[in-house]
N, C-alpha and C positions, 0 to 999 in steps of 0.2 A: 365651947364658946369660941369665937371666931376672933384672930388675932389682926388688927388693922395697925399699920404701921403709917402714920400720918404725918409730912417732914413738909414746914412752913418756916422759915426767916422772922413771920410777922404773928408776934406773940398772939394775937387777940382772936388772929383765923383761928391758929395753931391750936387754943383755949377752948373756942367755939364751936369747932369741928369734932374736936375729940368729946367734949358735950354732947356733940350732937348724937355721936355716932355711940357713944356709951349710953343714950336712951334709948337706941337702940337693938341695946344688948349685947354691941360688940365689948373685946377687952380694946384697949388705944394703949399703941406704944407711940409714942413723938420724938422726933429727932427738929432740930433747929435749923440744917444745914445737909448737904447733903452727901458731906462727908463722913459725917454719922453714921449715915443712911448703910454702907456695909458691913459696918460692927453691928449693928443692931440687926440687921436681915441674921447674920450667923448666931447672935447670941440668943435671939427671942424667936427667933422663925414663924415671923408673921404670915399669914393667909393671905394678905393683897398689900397694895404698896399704894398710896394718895400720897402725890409728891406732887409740890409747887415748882414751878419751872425757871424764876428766876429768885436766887439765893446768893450768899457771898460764898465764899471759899470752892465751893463746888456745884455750879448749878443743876438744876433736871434735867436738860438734854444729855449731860454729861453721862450723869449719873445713871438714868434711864439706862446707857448704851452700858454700864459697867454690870447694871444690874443681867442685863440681859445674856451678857458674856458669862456671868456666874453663876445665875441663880432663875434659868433661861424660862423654866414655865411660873414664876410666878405673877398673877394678874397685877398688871399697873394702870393707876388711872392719872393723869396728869390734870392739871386744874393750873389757871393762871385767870389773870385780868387782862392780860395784853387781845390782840385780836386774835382768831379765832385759828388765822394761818399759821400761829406760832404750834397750837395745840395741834393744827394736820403736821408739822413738823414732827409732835412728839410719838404721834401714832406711827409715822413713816421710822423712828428710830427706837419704835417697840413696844410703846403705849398703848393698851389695848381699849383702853378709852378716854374720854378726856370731857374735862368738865370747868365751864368756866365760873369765872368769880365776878361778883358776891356767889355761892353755892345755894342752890335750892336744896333747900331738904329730899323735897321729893324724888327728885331726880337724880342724887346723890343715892340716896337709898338704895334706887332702884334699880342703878347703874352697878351698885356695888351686889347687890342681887344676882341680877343676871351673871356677873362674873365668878363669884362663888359656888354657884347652883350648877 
């Protein structure tokens, strides 16, 4: 089973996503922030990284860039509600794709698909 590490600020995406993704069939790790986000990459060693791009303590762009310094082939997908430039931001700093919000199921899916496969 396929380990998705899921990191949202906003409890209800954060609940809904990992819902979604565990009907799935994935298992869902969640981290709140995104300075979790590298304890939890070493401790659980998730399969792809869905990371929200604006948070407190440590944002996505940030994090993205820490991930990519560590932990360099793992697939990231970034996701946010802002406009669409912020997300070509997150691609240009190592997001291998991105996905805006509210999240489609389906395309959520299918994006996390192609990157696993």
């Amino acid at each position: 089973m396929k380990k998705i590490l899921v990191v949202d600020d906003d409890e209800i995406t954060l609940d809904v996503v990992a819902a979604l993704l565990e009907s799935a069939g994935y298992h869902v790790i969640t981290a709140s922030d995104g300075s979790e986000v590298m304890v939890k990459l070493r401790e659980m060693n998730p399969d792809l990284l869905l990371i929200d791009l604006v948070m407190p303590n440590q944002e996505g762009m940030e994090t993205i860039l820490l991930v990519r310094e560590q932990y360099g082939d793992i697939p990231v997908i970034a996701m946010s509600s802002f406009e669409k430039e912020y997300l070509s931001m997150a691609k240009f700093l190592g997001a291998n794709a991105s996905i805006m919000k509210p999240i489609n199921r389906n395309d959520l899916l299918s994006t996390i698909q192609g990157l696993l496969n």
